[in-house]
MDTraj code that builds the backbone (N, CA, C; nanometers):
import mdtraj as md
import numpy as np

residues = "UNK UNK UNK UNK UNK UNK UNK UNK UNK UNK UNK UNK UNK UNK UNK UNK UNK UNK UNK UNK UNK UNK UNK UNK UNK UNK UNK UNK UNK UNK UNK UNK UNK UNK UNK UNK UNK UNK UNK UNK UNK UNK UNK UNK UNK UNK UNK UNK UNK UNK UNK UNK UNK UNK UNK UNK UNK UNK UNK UNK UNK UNK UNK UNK UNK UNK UNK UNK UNK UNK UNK UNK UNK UNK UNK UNK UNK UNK UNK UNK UNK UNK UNK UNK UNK UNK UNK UNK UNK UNK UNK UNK UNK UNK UNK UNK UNK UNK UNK UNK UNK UNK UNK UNK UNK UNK UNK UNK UNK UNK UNK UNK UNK UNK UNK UNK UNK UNK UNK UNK UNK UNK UNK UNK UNK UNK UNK UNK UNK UNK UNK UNK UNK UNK UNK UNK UNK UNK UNK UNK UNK UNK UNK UNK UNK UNK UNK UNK UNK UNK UNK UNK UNK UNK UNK UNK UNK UNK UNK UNK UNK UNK UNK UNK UNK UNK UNK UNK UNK UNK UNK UNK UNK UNK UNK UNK UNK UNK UNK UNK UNK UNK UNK UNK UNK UNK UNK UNK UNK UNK UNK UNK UNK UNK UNK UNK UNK UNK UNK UNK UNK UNK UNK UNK UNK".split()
xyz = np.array([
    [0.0833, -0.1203, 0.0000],
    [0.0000, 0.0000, 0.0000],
    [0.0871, 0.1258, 0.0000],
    [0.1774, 0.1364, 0.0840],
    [0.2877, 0.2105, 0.0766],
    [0.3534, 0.2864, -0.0640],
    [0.3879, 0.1483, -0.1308],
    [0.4935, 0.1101, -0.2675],
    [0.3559, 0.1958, -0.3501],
    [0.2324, 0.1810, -0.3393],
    [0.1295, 0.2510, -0.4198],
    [0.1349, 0.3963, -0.3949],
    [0.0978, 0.4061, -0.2969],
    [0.0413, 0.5633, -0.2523],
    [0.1966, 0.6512, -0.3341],
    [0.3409, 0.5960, -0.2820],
    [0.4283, 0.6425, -0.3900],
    [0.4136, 0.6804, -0.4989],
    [0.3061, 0.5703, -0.5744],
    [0.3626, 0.5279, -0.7372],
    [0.2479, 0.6829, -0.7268],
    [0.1597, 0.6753, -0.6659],
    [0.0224, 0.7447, -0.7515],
    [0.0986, 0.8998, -0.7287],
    [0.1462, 0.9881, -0.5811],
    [0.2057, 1.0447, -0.5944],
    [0.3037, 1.1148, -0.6848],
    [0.3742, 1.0092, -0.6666],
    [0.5154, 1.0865, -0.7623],
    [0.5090, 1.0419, -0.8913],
    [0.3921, 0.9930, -0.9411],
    [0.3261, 0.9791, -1.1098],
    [0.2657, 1.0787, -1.1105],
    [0.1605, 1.1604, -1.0305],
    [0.1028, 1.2727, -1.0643],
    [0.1437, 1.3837, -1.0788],
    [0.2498, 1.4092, -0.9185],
    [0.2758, 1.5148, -0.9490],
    [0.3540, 1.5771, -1.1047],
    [0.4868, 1.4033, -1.1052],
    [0.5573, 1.4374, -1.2412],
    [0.4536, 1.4872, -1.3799],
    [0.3296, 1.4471, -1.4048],
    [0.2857, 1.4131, -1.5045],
    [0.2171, 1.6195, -1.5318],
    [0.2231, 1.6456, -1.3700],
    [0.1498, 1.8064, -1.3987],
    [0.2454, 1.9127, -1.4077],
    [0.4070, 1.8645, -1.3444],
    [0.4568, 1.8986, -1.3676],
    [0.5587, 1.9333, -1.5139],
    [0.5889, 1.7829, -1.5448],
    [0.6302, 1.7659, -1.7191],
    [0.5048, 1.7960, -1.8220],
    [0.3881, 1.8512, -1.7965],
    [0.2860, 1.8412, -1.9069],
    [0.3338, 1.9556, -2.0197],
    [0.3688, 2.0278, -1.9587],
    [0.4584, 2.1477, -2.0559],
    [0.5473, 2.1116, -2.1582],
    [0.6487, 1.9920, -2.1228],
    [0.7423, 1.9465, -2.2006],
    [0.6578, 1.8446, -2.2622],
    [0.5746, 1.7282, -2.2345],
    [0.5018, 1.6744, -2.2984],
    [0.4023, 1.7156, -2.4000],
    [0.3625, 1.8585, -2.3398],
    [0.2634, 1.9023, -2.5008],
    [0.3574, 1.9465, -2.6049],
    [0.4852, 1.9949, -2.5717],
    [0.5868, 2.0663, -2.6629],
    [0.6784, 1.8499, -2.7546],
    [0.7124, 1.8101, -2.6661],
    [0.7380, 1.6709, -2.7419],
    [0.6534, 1.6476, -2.8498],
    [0.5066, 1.6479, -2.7872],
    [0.3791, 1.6141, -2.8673],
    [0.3402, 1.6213, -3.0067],
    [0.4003, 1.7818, -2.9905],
    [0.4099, 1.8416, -3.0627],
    [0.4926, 1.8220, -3.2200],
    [0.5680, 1.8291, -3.1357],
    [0.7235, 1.8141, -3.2048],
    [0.6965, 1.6475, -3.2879],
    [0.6529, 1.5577, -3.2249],
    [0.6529, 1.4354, -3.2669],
    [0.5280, 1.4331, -3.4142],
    [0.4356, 1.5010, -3.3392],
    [0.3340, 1.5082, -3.4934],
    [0.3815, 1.6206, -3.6168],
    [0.5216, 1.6618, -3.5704],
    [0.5084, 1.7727, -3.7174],
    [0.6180, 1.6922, -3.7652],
    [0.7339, 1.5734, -3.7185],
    [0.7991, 1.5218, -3.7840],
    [0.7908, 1.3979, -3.8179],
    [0.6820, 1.3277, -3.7409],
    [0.7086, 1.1723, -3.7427],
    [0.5258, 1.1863, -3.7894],
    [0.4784, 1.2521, -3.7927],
    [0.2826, 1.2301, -3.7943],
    [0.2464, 1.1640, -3.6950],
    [0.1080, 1.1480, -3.7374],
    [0.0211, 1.0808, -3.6411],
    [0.0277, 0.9474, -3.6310],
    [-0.0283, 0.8660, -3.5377],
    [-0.0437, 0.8946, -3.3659],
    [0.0244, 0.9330, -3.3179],
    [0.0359, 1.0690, -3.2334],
    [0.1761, 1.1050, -3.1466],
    [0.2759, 0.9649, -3.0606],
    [0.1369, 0.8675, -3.0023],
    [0.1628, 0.8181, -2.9020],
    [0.1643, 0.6538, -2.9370],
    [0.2519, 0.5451, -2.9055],
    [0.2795, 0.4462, -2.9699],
    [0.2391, 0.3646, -2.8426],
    [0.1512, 0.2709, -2.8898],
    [0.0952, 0.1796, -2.7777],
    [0.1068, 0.0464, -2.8536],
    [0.1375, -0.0340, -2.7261],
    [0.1500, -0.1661, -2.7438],
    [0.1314, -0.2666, -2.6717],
    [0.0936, -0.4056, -2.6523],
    [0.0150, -0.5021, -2.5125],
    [0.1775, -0.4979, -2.4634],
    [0.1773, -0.5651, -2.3724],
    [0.2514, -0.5938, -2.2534],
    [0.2011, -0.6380, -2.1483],
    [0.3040, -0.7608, -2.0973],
    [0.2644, -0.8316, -1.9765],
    [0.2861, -0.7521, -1.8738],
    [0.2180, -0.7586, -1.7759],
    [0.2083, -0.6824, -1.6430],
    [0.1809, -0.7639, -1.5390],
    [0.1592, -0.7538, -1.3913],
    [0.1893, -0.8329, -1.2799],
    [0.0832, -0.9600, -1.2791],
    [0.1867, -1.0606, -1.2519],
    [0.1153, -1.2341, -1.3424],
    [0.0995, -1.2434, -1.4701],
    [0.1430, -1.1396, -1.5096],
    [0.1122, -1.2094, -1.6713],
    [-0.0047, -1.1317, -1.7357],
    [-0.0491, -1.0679, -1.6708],
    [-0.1841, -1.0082, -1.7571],
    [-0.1343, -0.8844, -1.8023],
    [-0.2316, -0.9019, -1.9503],
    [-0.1351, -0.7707, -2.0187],
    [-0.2616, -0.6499, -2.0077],
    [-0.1582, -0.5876, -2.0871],
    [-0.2059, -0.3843, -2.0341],
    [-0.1416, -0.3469, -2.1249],
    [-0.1889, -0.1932, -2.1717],
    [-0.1495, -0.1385, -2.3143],
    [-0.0536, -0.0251, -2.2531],
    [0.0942, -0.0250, -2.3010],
    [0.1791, 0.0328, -2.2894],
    [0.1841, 0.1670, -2.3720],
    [0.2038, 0.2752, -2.2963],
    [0.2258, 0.3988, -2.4200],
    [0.3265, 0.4548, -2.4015],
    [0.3938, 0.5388, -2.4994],
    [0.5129, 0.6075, -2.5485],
    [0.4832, 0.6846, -2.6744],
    [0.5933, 0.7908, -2.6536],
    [0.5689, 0.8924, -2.7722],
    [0.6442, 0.8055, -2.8880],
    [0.5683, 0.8442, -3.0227],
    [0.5817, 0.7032, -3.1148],
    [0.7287, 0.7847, -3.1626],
    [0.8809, 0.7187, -3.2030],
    [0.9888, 0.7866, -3.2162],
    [1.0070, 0.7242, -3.3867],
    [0.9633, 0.6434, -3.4567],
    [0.9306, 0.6012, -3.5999],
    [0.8578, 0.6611, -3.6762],
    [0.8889, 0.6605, -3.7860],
    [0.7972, 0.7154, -3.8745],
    [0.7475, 0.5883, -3.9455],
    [0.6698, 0.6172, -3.9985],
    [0.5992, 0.5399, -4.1166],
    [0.6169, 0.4312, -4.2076],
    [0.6933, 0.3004, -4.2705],
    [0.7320, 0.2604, -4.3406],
    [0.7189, 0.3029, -4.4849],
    [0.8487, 0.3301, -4.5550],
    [0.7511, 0.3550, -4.6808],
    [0.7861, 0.2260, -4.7859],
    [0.8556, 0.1420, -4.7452],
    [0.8186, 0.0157, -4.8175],
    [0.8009, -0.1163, -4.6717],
    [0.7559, -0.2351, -4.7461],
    [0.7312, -0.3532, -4.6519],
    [0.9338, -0.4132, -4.5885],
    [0.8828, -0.4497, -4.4952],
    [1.0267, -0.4686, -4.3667],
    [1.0851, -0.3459, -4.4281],
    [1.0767, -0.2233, -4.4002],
    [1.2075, -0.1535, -4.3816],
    [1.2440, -0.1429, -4.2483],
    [1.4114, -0.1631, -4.2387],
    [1.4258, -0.1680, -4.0614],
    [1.4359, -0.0923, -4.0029],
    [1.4086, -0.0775, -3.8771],
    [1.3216, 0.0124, -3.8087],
    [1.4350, 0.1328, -3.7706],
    [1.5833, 0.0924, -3.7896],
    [1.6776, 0.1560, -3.7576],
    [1.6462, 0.2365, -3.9061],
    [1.5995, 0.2448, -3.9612],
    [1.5798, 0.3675, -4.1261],
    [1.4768, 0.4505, -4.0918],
    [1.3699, 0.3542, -4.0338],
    [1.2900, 0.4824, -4.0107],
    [1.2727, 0.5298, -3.8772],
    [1.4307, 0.5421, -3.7931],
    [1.4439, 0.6193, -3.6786],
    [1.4864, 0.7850, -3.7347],
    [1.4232, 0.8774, -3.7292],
    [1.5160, 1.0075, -3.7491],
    [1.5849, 1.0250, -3.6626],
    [1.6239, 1.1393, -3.6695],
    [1.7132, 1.2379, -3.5704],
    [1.6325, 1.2411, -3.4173],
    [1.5114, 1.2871, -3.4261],
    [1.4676, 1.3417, -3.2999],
    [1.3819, 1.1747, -3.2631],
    [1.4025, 1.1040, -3.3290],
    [1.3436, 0.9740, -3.2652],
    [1.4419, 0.9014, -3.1964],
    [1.5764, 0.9169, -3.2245],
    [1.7386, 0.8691, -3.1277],
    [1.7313, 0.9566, -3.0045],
    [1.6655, 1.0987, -3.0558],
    [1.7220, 1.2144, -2.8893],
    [1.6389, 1.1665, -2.8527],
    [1.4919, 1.1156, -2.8513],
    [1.3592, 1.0903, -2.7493],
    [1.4390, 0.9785, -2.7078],
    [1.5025, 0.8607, -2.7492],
    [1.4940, 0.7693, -2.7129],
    [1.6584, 0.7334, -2.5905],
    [1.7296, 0.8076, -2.6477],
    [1.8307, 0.8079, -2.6201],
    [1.8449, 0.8823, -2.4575],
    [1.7517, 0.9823, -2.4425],
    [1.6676, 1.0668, -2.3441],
    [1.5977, 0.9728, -2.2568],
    [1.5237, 0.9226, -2.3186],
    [1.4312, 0.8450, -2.2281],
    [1.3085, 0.9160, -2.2158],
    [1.2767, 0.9925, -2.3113],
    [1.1682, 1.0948, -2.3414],
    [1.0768, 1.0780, -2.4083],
    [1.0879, 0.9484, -2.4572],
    [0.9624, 0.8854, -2.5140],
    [0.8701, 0.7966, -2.4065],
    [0.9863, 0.7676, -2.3025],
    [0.9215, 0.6691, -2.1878],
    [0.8662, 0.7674, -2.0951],
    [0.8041, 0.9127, -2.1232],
    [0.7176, 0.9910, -2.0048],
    [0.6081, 0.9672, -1.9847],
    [0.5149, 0.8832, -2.1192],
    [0.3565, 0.9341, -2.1341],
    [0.3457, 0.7694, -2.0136],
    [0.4227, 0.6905, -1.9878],
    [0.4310, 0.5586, -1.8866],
    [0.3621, 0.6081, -1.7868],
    [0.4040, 0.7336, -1.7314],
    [0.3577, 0.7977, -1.5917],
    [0.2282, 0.7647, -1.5574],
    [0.1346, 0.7910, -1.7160],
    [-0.0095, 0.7378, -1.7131],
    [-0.0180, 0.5722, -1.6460],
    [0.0598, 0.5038, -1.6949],
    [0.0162, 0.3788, -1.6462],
    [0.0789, 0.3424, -1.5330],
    [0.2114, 0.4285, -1.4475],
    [0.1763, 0.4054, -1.3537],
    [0.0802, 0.4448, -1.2301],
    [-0.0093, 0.5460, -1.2809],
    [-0.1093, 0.6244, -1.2492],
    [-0.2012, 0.5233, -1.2075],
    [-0.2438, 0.4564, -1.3239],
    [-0.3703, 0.4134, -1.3598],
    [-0.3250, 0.2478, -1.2320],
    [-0.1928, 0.2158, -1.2014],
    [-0.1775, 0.1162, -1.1699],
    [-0.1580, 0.0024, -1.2917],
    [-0.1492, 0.0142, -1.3744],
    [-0.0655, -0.0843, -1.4574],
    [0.0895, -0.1152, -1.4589],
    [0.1607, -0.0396, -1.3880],
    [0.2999, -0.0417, -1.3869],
    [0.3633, 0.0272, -1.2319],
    [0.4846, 0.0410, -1.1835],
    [0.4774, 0.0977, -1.0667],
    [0.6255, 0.1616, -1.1050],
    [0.6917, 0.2427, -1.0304],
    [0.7748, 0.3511, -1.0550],
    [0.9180, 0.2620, -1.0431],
    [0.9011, 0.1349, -1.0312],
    [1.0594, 0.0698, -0.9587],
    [1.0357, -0.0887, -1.0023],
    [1.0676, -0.1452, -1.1442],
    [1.0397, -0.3564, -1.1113],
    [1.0730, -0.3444, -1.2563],
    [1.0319, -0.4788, -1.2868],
    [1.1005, -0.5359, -1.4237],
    [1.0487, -0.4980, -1.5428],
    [1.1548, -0.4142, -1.6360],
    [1.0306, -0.3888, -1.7281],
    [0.9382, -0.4804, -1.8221],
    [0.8256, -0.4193, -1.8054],
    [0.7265, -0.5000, -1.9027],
    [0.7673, -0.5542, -2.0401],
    [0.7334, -0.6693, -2.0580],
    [0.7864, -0.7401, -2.2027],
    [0.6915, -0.7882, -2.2477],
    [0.7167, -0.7944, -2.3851],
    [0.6000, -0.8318, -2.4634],
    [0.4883, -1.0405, -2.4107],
    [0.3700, -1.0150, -2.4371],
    [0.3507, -1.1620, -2.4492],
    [0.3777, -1.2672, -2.5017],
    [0.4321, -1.2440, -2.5993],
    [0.5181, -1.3275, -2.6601],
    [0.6072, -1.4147, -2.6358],
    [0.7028, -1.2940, -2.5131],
    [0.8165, -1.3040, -2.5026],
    [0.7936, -1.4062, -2.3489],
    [0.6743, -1.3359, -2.2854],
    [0.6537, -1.4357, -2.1833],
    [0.6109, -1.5306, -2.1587],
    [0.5316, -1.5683, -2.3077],
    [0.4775, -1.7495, -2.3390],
    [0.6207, -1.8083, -2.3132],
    [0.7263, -1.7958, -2.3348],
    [0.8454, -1.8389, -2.3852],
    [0.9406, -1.8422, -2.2187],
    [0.9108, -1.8415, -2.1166],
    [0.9892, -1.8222, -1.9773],
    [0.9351, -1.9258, -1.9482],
    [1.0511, -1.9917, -1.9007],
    [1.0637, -2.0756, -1.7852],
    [0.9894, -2.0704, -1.6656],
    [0.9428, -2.1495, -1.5854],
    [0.9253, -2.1689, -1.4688],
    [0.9790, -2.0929, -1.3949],
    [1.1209, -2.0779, -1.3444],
    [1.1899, -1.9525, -1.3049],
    [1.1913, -1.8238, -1.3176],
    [1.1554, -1.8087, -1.4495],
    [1.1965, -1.6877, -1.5202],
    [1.0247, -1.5816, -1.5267],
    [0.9500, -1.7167, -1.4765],
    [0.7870, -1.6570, -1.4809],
    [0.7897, -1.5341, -1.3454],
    [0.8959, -1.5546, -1.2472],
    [0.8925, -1.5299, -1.1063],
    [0.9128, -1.3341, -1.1235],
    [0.9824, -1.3474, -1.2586],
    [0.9654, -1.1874, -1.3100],
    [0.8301, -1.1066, -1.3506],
    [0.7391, -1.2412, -1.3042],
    [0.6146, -1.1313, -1.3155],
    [0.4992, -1.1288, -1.1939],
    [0.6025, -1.1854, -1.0639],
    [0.5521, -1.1471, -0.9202],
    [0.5392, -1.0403, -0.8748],
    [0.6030, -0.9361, -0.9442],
    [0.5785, -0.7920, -0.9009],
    [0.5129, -0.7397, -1.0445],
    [0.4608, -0.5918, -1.0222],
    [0.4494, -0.4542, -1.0813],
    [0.5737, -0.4562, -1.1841],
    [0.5649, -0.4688, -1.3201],
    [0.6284, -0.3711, -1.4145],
    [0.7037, -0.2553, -1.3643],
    [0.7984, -0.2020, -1.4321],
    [0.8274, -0.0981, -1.3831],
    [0.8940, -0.0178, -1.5003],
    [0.8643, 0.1596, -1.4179],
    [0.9661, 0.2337, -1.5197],
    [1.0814, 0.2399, -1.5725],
    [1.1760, 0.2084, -1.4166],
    [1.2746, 0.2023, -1.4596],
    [1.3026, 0.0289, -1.3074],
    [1.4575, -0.0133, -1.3358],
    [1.4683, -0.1008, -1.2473],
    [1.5801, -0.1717, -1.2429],
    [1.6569, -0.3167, -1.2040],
    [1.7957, -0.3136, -1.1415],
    [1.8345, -0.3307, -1.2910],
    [1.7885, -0.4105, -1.3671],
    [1.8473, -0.4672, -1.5055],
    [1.8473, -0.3085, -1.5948],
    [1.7904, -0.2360, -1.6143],
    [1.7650, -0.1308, -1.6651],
    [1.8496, -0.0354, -1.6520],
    [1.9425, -0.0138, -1.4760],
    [2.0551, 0.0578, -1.4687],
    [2.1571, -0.0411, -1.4398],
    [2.2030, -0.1872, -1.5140],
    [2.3299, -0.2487, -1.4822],
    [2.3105, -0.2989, -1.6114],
    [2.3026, -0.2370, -1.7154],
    [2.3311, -0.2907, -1.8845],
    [2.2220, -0.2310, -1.9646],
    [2.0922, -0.2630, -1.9435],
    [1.9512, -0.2316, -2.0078],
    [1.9741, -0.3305, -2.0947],
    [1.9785, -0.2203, -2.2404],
    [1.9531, -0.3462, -2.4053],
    [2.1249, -0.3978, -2.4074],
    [2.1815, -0.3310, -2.3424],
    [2.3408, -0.4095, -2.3762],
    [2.4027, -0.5244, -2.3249],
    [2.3015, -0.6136, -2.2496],
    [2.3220, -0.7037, -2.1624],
    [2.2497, -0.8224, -2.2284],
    [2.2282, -0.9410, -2.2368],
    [2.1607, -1.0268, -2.2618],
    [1.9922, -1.0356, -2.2538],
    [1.9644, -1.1108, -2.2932],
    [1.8085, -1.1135, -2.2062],
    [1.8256, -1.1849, -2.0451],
    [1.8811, -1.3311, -2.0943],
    [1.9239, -1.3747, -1.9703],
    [1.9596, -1.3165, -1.8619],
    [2.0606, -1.2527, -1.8861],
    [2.1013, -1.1612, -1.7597],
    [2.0254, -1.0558, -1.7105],
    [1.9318, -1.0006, -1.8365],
    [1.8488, -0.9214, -1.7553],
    [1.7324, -0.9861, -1.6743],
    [1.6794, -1.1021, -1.7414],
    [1.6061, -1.1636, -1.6512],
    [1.6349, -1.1774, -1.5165],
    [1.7621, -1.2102, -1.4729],
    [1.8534, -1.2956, -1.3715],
    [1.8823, -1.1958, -1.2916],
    [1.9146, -1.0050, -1.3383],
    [1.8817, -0.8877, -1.2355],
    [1.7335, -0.8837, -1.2308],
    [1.6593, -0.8907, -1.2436],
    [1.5093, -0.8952, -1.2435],
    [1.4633, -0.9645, -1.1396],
    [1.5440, -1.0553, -1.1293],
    [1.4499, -1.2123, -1.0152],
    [1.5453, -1.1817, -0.9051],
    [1.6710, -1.1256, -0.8677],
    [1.7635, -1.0832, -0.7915],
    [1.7265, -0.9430, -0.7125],
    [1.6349, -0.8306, -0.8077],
    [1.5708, -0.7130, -0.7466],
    [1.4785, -0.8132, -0.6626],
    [1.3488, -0.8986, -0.7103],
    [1.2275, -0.9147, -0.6640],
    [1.2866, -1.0151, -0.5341],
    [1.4207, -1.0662, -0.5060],
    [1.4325, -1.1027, -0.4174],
    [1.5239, -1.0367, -0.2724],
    [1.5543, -0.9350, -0.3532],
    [1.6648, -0.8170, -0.2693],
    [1.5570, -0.6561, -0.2223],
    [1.4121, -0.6639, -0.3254],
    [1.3238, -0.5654, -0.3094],
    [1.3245, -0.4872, -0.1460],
    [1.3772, -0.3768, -0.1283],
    [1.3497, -0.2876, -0.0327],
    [1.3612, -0.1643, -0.0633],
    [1.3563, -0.0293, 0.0603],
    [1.2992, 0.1006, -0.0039],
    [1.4676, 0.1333, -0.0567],
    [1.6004, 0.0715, -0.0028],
    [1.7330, 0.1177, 0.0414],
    [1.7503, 0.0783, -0.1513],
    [1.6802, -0.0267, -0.1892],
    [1.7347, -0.0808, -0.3300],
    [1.6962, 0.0004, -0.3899],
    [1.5701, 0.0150, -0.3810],
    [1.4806, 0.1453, -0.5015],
    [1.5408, 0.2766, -0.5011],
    [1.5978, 0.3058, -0.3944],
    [1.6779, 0.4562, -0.3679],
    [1.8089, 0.4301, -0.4606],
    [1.8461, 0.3413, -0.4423],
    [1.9772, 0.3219, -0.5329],
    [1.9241, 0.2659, -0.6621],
    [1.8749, 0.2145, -0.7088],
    [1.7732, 0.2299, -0.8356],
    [1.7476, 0.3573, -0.8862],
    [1.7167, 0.4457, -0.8102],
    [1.6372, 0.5885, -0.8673],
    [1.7882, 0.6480, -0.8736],
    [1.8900, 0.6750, -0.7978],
    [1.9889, 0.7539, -0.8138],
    [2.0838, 0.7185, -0.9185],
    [2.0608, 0.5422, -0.9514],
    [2.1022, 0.5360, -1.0794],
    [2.1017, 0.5534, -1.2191],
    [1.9461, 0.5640, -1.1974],
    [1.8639, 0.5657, -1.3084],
    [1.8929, 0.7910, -1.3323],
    [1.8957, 0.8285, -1.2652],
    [1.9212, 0.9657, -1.2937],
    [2.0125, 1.0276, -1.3462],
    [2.1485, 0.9143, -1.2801],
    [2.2672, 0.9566, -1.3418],
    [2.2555, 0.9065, -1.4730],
    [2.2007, 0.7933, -1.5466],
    [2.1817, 0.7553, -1.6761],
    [2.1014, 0.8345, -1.7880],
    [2.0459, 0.9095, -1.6755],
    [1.9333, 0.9857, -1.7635],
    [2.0227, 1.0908, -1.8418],
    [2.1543, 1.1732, -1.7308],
    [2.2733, 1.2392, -1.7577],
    [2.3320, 1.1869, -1.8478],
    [2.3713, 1.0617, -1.8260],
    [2.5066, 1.0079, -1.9781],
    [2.4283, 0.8702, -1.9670],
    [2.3666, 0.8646, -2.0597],
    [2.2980, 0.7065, -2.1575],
    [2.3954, 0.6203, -2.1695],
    [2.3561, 0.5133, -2.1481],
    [2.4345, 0.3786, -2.1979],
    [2.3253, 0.2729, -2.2257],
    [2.3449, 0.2019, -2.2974],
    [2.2812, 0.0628, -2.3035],
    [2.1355, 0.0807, -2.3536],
    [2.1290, 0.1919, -2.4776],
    [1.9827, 0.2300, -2.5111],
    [1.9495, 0.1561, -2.5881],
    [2.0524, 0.0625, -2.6761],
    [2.0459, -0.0492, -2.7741],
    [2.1521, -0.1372, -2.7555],
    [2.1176, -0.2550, -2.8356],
    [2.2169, -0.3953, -2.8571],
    [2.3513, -0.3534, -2.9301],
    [2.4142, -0.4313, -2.9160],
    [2.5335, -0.4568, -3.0481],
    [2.4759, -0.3792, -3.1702],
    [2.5358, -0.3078, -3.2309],
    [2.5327, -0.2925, -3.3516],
    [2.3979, -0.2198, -3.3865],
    [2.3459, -0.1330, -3.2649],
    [2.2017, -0.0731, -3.2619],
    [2.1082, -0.1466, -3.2734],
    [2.0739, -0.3036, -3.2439],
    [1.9617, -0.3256, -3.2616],
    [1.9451, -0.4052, -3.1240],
    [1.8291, -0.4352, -3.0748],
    [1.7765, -0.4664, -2.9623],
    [1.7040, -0.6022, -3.0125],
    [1.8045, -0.7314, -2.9523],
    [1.7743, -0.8628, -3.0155],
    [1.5959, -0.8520, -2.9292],
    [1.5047, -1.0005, -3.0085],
    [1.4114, -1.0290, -2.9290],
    [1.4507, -1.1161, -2.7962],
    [1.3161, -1.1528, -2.8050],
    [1.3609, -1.2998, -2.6521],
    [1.4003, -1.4326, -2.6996],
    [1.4799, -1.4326, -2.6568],
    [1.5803, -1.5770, -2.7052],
    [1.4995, -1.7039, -2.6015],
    [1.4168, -1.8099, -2.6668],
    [1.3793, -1.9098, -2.6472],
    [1.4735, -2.0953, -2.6622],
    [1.4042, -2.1620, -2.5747],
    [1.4740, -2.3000, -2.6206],
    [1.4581, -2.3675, -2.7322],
    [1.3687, -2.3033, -2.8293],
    [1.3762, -2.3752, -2.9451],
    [1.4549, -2.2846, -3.0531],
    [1.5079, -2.1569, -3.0516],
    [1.5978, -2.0975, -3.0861],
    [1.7582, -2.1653, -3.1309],
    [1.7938, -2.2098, -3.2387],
    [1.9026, -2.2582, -3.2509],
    [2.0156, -2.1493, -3.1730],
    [2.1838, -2.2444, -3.1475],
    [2.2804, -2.1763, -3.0469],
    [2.3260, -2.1340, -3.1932],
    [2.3625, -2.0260, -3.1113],
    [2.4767, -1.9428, -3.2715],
    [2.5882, -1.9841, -3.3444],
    [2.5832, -2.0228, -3.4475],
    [2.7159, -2.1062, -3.5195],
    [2.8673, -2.0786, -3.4460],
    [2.9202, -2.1764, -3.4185],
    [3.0405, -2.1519, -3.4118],
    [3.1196, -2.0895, -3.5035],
    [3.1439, -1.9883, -3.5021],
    [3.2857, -1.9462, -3.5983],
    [3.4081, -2.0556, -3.6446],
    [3.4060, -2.0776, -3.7916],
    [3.5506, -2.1520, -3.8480],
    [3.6843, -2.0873, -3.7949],
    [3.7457, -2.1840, -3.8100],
    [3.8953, -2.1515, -3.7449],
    [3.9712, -2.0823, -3.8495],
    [4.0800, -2.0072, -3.7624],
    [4.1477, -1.8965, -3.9022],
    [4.2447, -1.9988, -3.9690],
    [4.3008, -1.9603, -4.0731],
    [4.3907, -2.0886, -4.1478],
    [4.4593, -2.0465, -4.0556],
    [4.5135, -2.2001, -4.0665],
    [4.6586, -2.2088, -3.9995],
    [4.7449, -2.0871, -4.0939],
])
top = md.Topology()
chain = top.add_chain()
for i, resn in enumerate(residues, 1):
    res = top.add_residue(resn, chain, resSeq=i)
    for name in ("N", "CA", "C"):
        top.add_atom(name, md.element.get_by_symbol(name[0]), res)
traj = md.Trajectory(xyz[None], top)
């Protein structure tokens, strides 16, 4: 009840406070990228039940079939993202109680048909904005491993962790790391029926 009265708090106030920069983003997002400002998508949330995720949409449009998504990132769709300024309009859902200000972030259903027994234990808590996997690698870390800080927060969870959570997450907000994978792209969820990655041939002798 506590961990709530927080979330609803310091979601509101942020949300009346940033609304200024959010109508000006808003903005900004429909005169370069068009409409819908706002990019929603399902996501699993606490047990498994999903909830519609929003963000300011940082893509534009395809203008042919698979173009990759790294083409139709512009300029101001890397600063939102790179910022973490696409992840504000969230505030709503942790408002609404779909998400809470501190836990694992939400992943697609997909991705959570595909977890282990173990790995299900990442959806004993609240979603979260930000959280331990999120400031010790984010997308530059495995899935695995982010899973594995994920089930390590929900078993280390206190107010002393979340404080060091939030002070990390601030300094990141300062100098970004880990906003994408290798090579800019952000693999999916790696499953057991997923073949292991070829071994590399040996160099000639």
């Amino acid at each position: 009840m506590v961990r709530r009265g927080v979330d609803v708090v310091v979601a509101g106030l942020a949300l009346v406070v940033l609304s200024p920069i959010l109508a000006a983003l808003a903005v900004l997002v429909r005169l370069r990228l068009g409409s819908p400002v706002l990019f929603r998508q399902a996501r699993s949330g606490l047990h498994g039940e999903p909830f519609t995720i929003v963000k300011l949409r940082t893509m534009r449009e395809a203008r042919y079939p698979a173009e990759p998504d790294a083409d139709r990132t512009p300029r101001l769709g890397h600063l939102l993202r790179s910022s973490s300024l696409d992840e504000l309009p969230q505030l709503w859902n942790v408002l609404k109680g779909d998400m809470s200000l501190i836990g694992p972030r939400p992943t697609l259903p997909e991705q959570v048909e595909r977890y282990t027994e173990r790995e299900r234990g990442r959806l004993s808590v609240k979603p979260g904005l930000t959280g331990w996997a999120q400031v010790n690698g984010r997308n530059s870390i495995s899935w695995p491993e982010r899973i594995e800080l994920d089930l390590e927060y929900i078993e280390r969870r206190s107010l002393r962790l979340d404080v060091e959570i939030l002070r990390r997450t601030l300094r990141r907000l300062v100098r970004p790391e880990g906003i994408t994978g290798e090579g800019g792209v952000n693999p999916g969820y790696p499953g057991p029926e997923d073949p292991p990655s070829p071994t590399p041939p040996a160099p000639p002798a």
